[in-house]
N, C-alpha and C positions, 0 to 999 in steps of 0.2 A: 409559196416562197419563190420558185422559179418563176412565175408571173411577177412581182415585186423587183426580181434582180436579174431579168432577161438581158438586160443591155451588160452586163458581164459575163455572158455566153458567146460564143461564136454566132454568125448568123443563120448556119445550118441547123443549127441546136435553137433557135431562137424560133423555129418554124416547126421543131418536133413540141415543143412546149404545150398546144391545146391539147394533142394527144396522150400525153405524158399527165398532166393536171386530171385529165377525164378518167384516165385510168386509176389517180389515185385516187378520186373521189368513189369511184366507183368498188373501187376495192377495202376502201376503208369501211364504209357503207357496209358490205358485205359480210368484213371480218365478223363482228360480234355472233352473229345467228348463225355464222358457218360452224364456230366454234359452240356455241351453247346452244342455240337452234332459237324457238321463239315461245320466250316466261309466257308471253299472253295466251297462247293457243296452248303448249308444252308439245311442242311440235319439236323434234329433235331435228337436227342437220339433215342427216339422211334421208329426209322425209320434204327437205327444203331444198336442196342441192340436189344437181344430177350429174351426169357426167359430162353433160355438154356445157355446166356452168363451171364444173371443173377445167375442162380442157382453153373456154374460153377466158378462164383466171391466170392458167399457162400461156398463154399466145400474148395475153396483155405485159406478163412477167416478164417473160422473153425476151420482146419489141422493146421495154425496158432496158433490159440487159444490153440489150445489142447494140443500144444507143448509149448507154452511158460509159460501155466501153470502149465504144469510138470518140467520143468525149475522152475518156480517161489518158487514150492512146495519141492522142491529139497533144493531149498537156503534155503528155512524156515526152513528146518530142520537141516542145518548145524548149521545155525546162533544160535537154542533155546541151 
């Protein structure tokens, strides 16, 4: 959806976009086996997951965070 409606973003925002799509593909991806692990093997999460894919699940979270509240903070000051 951010790839589709890019030209509604700032230009700064419009260049965090590949990072921002990667990361949600990749986390999406992720979700199901972190939470239930993998039916096919019966491989629980703990057993899939480490701490370095943890911490790397944080940083991507983060770099999220950090941008769409300078986004957010952007709008607020158009809007006052």
């Amino acid at each position: 959806m951010l790839r589709v409606n890019a030209e509604r973003f700032p230009e700064w925002f419009r260049g965090e976009i590949p990072a921002l799509a990667r990361f949600s593909r990749r986390l999406r991806r992720e979700r199901e086996p972190s939470l239930y692990g993998d039916e096919e093997t019966g491989a629980p999460p703990d057993e899939l997951y480490f701490r370095e894919d943890a911490e790397e699940a944080l940083k991507m979270a983060e770099y999220t965070s950090n941008v769409i509240l300078k986004l957010l903070s952007e709008l607020s000051l158009k809007c006052s």
